[in-house]
Predicted model as a PDB file, atoms N, CA, C, CB and O in Angstrom, pLDDT in the B-factor column:
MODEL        1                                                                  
ATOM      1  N   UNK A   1       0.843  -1.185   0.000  1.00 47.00           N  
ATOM      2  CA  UNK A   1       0.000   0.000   0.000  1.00 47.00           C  
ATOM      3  C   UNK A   1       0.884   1.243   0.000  1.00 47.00           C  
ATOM      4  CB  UNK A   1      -0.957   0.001   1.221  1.00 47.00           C  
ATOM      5  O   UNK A   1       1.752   1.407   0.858  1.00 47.00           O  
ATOM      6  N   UNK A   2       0.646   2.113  -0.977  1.00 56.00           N  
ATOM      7  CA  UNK A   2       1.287   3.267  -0.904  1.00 56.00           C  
ATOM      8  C   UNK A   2       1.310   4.103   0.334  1.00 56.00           C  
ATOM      9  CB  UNK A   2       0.841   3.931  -1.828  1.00 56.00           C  
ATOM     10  O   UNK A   2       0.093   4.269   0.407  1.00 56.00           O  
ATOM     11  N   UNK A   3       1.670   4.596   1.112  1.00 68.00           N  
ATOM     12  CA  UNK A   3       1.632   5.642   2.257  1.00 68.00           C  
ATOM     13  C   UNK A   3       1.769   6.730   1.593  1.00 68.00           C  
ATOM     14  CB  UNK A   3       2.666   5.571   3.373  1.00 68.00           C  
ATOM     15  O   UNK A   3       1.989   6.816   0.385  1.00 68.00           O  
ATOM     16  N   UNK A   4       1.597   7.917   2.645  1.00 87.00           N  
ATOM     17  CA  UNK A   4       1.942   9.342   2.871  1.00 87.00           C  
ATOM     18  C   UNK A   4       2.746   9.931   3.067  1.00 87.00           C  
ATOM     19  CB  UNK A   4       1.618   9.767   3.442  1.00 87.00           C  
ATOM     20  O   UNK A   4       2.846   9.886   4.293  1.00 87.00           O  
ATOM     21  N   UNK A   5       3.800  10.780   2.547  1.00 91.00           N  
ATOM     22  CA  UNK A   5       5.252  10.781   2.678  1.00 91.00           C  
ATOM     23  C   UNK A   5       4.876  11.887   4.054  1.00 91.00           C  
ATOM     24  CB  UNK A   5       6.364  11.377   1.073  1.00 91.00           C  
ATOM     25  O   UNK A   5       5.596  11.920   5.052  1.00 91.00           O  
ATOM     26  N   UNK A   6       3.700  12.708   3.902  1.00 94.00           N  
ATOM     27  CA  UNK A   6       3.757  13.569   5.202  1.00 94.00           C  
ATOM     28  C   UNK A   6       3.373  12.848   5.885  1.00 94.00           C  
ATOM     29  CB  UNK A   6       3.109  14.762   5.403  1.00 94.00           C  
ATOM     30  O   UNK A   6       3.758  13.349   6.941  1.00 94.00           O  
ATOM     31  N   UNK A   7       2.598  11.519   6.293  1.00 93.00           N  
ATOM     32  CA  UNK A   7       2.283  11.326   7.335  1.00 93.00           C  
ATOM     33  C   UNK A   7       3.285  10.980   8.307  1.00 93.00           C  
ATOM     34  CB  UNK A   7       1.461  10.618   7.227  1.00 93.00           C  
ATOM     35  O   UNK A   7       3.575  11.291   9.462  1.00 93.00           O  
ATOM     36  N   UNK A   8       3.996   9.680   6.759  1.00 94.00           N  
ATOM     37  CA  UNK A   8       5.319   8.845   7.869  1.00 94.00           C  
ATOM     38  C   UNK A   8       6.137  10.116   8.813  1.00 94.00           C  
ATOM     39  CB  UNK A   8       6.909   7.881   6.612  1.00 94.00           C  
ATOM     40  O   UNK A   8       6.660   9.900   9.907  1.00 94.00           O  
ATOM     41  N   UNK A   9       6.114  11.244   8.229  1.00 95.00           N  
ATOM     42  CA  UNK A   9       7.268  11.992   8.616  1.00 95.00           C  
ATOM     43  C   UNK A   9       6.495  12.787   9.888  1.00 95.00           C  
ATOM     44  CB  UNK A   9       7.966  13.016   7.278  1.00 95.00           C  
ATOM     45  O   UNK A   9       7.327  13.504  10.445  1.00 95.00           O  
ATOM     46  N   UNK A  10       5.228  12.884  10.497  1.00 95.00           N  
ATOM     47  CA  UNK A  10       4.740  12.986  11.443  1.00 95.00           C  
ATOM     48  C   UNK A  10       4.554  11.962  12.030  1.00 95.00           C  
ATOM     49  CB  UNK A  10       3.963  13.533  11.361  1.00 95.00           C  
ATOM     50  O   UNK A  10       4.327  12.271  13.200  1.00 95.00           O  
ATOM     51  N   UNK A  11       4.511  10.749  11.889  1.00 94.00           N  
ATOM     52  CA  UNK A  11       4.292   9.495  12.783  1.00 94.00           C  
ATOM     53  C   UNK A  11       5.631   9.192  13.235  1.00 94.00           C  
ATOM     54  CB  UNK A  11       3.615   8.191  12.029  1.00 94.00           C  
ATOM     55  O   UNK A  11       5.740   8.600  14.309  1.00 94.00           O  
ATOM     56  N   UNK A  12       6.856   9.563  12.462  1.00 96.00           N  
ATOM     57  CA  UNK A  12       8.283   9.496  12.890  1.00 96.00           C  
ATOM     58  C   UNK A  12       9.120  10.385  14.146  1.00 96.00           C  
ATOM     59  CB  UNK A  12       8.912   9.814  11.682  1.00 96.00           C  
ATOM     60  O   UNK A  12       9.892  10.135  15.071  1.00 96.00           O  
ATOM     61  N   UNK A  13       8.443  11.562  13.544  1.00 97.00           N  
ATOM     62  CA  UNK A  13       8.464  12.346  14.546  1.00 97.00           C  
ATOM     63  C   UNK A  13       7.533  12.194  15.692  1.00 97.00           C  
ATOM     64  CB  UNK A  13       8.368  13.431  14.073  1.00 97.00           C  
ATOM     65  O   UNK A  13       8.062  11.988  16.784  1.00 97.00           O  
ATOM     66  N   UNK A  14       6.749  12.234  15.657  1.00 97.00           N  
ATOM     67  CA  UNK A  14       5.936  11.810  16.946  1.00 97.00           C  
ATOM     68  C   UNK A  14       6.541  10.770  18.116  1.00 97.00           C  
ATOM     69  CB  UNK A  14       4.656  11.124  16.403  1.00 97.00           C  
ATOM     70  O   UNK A  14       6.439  10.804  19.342  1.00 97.00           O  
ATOM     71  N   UNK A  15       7.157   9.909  17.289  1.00 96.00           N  
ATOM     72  CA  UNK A  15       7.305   8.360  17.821  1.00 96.00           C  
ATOM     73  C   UNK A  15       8.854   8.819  18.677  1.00 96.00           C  
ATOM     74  CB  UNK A  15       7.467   6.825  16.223  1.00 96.00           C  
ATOM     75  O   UNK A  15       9.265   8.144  19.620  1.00 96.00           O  
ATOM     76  N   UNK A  16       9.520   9.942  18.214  1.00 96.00           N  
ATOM     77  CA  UNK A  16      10.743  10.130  18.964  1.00 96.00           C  
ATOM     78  C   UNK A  16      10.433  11.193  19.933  1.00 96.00           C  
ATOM     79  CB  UNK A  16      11.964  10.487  18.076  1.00 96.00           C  
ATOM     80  O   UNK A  16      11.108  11.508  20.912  1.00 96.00           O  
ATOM     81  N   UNK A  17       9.377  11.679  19.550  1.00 97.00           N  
ATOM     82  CA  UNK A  17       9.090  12.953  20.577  1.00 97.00           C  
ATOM     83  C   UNK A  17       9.606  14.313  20.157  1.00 97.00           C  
ATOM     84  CB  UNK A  17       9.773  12.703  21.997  1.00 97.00           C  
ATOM     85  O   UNK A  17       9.720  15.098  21.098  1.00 97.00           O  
ATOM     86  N   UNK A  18       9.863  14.664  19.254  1.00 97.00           N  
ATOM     87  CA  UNK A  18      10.639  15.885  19.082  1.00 97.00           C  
ATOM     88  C   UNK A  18       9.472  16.604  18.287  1.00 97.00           C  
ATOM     89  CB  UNK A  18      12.205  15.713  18.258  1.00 97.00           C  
ATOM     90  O   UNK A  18       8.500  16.111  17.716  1.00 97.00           O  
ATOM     91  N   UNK A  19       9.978  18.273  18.465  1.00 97.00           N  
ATOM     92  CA  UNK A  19       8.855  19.048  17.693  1.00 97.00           C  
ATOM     93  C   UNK A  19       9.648  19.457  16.013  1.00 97.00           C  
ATOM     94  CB  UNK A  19       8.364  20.723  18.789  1.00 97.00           C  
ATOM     95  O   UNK A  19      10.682  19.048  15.485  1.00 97.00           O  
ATOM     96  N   UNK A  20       8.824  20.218  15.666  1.00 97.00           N  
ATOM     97  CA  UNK A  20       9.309  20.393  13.984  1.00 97.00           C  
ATOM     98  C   UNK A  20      10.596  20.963  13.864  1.00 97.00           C  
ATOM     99  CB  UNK A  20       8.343  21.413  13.065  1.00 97.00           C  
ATOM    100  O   UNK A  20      11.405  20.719  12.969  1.00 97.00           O  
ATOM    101  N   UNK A  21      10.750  21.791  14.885  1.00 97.00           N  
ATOM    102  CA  UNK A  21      11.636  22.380  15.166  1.00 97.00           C  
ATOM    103  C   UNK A  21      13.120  22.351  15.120  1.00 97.00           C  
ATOM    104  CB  UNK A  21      11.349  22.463  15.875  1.00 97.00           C  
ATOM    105  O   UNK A  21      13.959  23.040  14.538  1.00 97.00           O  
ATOM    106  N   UNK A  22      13.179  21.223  16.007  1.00 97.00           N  
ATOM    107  CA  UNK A  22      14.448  20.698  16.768  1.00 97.00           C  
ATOM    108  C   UNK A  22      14.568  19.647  15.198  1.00 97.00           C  
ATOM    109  CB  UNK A  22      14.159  19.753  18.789  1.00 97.00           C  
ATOM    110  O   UNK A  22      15.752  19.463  14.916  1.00 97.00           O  
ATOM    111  N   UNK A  23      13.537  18.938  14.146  1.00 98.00           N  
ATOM    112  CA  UNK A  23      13.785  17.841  13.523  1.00 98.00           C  
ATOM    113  C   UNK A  23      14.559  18.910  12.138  1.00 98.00           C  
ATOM    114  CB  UNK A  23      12.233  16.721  13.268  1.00 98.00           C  
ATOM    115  O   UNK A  23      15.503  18.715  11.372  1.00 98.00           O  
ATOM    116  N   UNK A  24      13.666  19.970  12.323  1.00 97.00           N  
ATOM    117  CA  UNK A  24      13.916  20.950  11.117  1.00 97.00           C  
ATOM    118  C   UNK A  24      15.848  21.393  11.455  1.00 97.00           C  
ATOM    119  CB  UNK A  24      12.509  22.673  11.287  1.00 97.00           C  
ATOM    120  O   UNK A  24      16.669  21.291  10.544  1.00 97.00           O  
ATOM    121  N   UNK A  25      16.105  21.695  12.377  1.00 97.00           N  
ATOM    122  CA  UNK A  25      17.871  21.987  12.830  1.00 97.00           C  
ATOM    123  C   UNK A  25      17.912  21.292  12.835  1.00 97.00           C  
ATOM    124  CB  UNK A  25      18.667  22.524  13.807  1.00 97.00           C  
ATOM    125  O   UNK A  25      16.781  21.244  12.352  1.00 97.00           O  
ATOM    126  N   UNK A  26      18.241  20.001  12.952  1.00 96.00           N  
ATOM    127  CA  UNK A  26      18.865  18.726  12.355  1.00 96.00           C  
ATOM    128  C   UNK A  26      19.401  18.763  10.988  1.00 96.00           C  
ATOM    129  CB  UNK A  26      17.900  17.671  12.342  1.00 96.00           C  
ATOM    130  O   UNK A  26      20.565  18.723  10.592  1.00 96.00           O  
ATOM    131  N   UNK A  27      17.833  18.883  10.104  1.00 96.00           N  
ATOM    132  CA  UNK A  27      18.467  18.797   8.795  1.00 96.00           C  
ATOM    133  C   UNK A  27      18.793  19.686   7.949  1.00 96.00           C  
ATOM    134  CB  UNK A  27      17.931  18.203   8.163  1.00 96.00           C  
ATOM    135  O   UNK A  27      18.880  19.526   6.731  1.00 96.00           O  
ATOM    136  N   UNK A  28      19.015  20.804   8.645  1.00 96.00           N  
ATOM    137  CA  UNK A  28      19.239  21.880   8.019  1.00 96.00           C  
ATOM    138  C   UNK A  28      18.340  22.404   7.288  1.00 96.00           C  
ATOM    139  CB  UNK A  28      20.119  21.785   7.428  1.00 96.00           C  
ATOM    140  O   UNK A  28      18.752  22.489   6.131  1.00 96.00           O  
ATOM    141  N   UNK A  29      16.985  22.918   7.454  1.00 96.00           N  
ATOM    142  CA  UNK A  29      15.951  23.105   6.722  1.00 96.00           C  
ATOM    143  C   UNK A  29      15.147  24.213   8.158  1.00 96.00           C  
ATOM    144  CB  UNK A  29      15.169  21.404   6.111  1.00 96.00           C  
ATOM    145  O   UNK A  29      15.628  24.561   9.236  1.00 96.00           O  
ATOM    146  N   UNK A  30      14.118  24.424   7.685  1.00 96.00           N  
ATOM    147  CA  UNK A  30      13.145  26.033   7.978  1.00 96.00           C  
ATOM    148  C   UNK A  30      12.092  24.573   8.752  1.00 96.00           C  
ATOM    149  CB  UNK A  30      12.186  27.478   5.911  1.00 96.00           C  
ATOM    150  O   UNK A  30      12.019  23.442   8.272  1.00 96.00           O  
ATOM    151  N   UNK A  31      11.440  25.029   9.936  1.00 97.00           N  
ATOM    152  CA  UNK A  31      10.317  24.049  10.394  1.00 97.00           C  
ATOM    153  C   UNK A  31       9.065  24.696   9.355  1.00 97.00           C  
ATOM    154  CB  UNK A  31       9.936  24.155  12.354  1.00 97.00           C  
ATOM    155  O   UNK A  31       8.054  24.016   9.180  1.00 97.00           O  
ATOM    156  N   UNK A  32       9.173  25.722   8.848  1.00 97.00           N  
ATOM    157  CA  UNK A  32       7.827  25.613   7.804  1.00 97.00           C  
ATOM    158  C   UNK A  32       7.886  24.632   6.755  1.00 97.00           C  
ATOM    159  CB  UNK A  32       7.560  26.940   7.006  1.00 97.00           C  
ATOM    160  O   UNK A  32       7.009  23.780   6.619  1.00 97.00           O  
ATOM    161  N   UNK A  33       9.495  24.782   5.560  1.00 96.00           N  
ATOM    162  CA  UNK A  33       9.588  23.859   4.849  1.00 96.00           C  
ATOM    163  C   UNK A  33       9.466  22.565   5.395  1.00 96.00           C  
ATOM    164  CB  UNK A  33      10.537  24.014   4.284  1.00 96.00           C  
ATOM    165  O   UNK A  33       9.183  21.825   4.453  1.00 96.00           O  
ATOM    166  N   UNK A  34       9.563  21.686   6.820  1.00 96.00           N  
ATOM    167  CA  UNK A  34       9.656  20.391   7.300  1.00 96.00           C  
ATOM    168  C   UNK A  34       7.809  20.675   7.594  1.00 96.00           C  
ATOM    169  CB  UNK A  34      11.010  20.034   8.792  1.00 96.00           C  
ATOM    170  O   UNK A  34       7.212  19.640   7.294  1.00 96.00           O  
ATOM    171  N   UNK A  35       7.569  20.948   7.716  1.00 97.00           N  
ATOM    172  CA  UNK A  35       5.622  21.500   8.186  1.00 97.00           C  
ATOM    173  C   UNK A  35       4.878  21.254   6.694  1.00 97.00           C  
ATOM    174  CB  UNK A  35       5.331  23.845   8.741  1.00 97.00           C  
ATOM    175  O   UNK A  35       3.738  20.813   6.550  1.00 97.00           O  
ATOM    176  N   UNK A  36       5.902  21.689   5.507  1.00 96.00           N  
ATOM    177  CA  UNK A  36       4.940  21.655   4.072  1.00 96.00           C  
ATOM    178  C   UNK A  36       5.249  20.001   3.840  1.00 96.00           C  
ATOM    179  CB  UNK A  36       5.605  22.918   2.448  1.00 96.00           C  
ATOM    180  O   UNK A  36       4.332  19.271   3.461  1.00 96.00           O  
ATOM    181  N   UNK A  37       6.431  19.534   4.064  1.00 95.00           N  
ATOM    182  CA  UNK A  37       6.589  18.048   3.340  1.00 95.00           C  
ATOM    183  C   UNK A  37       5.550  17.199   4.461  1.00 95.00           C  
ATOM    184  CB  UNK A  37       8.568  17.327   3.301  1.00 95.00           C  
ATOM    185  O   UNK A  37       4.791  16.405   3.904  1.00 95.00           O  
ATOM    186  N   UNK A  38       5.442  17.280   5.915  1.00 95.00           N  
ATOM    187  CA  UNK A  38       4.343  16.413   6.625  1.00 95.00           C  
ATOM    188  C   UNK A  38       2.925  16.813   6.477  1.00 95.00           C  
ATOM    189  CB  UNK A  38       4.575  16.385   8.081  1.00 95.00           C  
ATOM    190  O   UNK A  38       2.027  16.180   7.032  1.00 95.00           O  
ATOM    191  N   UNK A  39       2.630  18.236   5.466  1.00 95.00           N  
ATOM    192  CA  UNK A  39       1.756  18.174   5.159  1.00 95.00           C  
ATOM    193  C   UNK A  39       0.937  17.733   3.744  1.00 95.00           C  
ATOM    194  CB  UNK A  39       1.730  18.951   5.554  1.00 95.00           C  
ATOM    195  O   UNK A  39      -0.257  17.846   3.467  1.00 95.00           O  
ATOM    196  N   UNK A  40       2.169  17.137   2.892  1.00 92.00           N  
ATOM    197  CA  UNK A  40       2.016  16.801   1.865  1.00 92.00           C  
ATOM    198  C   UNK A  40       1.564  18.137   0.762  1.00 92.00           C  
ATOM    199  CB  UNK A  40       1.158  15.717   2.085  1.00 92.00           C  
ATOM    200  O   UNK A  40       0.830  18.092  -0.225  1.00 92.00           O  
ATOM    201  N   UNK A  41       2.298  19.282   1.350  1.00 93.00           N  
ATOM    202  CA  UNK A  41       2.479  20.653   0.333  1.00 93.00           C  
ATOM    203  C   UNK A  41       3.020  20.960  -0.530  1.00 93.00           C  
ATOM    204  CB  UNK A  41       2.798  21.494   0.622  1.00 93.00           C  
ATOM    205  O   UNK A  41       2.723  21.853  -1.324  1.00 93.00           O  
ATOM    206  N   UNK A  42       4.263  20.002  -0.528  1.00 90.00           N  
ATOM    207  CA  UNK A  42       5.507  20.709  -0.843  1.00 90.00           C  
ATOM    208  C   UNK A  42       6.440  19.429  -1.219  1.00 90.00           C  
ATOM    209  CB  UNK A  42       6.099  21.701   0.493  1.00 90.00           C  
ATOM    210  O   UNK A  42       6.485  18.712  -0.219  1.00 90.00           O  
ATOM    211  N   UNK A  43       7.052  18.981  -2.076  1.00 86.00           N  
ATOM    212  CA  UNK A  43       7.711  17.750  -2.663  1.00 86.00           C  
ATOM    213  C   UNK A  43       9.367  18.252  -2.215  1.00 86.00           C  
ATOM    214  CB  UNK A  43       7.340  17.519  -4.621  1.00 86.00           C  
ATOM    215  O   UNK A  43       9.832  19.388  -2.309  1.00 86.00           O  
ATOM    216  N   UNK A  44       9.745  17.565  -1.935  1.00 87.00           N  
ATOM    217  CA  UNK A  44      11.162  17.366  -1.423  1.00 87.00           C  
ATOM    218  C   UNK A  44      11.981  17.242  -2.407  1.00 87.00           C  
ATOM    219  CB  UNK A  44      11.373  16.263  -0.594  1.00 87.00           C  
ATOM    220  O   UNK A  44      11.622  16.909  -3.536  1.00 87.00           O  
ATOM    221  N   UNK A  45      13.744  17.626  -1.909  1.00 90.00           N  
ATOM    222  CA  UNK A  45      14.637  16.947  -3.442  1.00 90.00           C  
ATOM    223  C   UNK A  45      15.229  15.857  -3.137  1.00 90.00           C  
ATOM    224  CB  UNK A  45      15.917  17.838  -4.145  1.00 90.00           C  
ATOM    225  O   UNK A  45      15.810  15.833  -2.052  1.00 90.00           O  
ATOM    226  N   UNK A  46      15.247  14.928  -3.800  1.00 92.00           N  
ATOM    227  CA  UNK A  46      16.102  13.494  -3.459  1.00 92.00           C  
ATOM    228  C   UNK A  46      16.939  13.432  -2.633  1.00 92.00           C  
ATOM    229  CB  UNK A  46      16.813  12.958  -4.380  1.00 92.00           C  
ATOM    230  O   UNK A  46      17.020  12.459  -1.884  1.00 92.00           O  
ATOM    231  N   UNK A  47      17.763  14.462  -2.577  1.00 94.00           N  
ATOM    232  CA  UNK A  47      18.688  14.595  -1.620  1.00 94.00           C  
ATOM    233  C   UNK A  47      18.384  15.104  -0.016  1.00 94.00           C  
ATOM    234  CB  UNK A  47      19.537  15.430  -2.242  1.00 94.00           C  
ATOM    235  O   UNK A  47      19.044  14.580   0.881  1.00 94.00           O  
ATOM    236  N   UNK A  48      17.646  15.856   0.222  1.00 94.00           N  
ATOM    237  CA  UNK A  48      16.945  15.916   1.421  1.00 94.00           C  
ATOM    238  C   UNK A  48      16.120  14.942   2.141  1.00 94.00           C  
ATOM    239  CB  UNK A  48      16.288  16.759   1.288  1.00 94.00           C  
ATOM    240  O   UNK A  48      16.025  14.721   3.348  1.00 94.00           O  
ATOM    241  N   UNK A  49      15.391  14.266   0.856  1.00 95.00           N  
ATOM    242  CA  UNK A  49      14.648  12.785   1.074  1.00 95.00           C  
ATOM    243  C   UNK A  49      15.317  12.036   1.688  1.00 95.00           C  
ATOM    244  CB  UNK A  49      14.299  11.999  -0.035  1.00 95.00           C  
ATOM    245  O   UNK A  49      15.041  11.608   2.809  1.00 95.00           O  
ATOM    246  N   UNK A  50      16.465  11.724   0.924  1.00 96.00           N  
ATOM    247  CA  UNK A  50      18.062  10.792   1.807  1.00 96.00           C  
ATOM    248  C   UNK A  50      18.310  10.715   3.184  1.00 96.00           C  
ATOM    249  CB  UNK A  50      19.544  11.459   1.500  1.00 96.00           C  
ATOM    250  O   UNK A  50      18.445   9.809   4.007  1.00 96.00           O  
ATOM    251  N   UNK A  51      18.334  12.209   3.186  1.00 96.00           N  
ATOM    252  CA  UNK A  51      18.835  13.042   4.433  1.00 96.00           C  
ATOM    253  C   UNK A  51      17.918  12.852   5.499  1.00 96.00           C  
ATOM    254  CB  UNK A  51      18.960  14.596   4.176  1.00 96.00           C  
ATOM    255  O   UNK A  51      18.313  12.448   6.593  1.00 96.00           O  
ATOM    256  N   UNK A  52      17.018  13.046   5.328  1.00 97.00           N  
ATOM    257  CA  UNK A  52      15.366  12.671   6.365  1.00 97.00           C  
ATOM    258  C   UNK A  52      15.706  11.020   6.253  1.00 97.00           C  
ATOM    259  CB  UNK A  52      13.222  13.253   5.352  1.00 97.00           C  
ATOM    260  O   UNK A  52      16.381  10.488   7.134  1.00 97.00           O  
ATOM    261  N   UNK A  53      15.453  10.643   5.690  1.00 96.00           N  
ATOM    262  CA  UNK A  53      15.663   9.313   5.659  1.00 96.00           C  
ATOM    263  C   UNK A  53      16.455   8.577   6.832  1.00 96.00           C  
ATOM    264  CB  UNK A  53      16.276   9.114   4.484  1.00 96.00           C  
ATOM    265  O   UNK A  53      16.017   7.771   7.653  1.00 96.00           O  
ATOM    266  N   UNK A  54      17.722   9.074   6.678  1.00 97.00           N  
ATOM    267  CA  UNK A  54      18.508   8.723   7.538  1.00 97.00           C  
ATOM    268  C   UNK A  54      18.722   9.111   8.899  1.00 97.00           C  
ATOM    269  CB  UNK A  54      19.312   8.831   7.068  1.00 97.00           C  
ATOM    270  O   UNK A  54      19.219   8.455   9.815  1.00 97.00           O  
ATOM    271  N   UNK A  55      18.103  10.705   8.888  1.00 97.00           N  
ATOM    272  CA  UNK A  55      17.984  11.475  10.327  1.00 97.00           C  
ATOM    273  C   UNK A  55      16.580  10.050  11.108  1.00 97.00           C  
ATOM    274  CB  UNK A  55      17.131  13.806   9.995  1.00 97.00           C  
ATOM    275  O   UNK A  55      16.494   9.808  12.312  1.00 97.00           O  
ATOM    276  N   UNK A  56      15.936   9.555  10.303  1.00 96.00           N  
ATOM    277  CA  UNK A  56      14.906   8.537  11.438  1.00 96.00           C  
ATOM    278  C   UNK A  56      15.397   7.141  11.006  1.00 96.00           C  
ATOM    279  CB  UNK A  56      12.877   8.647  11.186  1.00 96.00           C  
ATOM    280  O   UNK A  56      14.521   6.283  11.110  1.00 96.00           O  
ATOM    281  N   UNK A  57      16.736   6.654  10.490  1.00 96.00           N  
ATOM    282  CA  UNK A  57      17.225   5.571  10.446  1.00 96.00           C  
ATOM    283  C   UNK A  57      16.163   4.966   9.864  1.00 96.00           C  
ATOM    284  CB  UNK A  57      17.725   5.090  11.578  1.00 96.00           C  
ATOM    285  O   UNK A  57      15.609   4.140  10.590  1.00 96.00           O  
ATOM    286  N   UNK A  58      15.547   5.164   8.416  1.00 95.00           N  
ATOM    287  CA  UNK A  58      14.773   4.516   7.724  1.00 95.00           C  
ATOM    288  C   UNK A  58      15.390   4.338   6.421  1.00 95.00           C  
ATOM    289  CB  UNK A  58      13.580   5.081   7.723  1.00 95.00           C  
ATOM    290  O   UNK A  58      16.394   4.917   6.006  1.00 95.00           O  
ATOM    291  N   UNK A  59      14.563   3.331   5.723  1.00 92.00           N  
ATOM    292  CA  UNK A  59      15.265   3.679   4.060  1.00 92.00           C  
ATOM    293  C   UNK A  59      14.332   4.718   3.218  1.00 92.00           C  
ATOM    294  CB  UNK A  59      15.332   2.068   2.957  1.00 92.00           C  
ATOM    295  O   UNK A  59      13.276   4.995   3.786  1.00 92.00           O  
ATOM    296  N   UNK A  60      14.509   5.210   2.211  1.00 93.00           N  
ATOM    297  CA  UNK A  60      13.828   6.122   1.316  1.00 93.00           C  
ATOM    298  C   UNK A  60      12.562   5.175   1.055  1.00 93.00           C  
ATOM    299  CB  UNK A  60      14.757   6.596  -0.098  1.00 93.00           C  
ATOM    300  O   UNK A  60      11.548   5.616   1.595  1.00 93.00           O  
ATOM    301  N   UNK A  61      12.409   4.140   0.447  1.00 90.00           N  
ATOM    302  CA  UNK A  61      11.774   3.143   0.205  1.00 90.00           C  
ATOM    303  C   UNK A  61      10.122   3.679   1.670  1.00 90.00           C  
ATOM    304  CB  UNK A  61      13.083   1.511   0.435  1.00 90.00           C  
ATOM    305  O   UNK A  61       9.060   4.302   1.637  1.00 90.00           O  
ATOM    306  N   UNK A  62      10.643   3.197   2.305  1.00 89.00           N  
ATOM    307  CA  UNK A  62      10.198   3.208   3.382  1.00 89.00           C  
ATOM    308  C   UNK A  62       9.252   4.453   4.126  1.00 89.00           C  
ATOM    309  CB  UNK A  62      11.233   2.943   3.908  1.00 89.00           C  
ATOM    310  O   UNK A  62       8.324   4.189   4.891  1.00 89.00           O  
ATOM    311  N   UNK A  63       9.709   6.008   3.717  1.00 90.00           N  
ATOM    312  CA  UNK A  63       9.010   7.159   3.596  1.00 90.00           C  
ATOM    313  C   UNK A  63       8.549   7.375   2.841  1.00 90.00           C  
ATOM    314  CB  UNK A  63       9.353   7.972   3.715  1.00 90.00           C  
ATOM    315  O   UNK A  63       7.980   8.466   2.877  1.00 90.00           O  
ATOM    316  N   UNK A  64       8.406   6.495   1.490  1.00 88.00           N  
ATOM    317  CA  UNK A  64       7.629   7.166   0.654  1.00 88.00           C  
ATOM    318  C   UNK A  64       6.353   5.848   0.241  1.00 88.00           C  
ATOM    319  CB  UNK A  64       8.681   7.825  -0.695  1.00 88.00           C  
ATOM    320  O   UNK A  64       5.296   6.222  -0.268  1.00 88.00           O  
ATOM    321  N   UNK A  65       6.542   4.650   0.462  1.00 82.00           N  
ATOM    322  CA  UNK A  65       5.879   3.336   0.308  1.00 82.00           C  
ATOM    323  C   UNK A  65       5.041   3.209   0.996  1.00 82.00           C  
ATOM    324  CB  UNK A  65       6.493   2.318   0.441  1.00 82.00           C  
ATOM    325  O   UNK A  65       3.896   3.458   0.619  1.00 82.00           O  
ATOM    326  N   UNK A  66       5.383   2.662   2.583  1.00 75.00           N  
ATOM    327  CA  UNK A  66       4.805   2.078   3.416  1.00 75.00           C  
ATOM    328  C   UNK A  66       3.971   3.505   4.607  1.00 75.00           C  
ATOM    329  CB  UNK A  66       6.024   0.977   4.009  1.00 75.00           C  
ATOM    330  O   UNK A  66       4.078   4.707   4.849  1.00 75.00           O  
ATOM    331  N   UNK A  67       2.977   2.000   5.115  1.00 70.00           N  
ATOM    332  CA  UNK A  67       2.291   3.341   6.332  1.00 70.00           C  
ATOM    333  C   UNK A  67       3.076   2.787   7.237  1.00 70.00           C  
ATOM    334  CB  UNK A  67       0.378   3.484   6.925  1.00 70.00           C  
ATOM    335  O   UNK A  67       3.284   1.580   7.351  1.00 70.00           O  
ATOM    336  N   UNK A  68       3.586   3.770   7.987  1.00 70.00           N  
ATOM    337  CA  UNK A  68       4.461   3.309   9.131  1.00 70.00           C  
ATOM    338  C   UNK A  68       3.416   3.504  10.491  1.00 70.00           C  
ATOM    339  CB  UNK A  68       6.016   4.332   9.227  1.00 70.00           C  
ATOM    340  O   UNK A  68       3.812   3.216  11.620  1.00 70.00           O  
TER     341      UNK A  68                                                      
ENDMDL                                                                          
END                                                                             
């Protein structure tokens, strides 16, 4: 089943406890731009995808496929 690339990325976050904030300084990004991709606003670049990816020790596969 296809998932939600914003959802996983609010159910990920949720699941560690952190706000948009603190996930957004991580990856070097604005908590609005991290606020448009969990809201499914705003499409990401592959390379940030990666990057998220790996900031929740997931595969790409995995944020954009599955419902987590």
């Amino acid at each position: 089943m296809i998932g939600s690339l914003g959802l996983n990325l609010r159910i990920l976050r949720f699941k560690l406890n952190l706000p948009q904030y603190k996930v957004a300084e991580s990856l070097g990004i604005t908590a609005k731009e991290l606020s448009y991709y969990e809201r499914d606003l705003e499409v990401t670049s592959t390379v940030k995808l990666i990057k998220i990816a790996n900031f929740y020790c997931v595969n790409v596969k995995q944020l954009i496929e599955e419902d987590l």
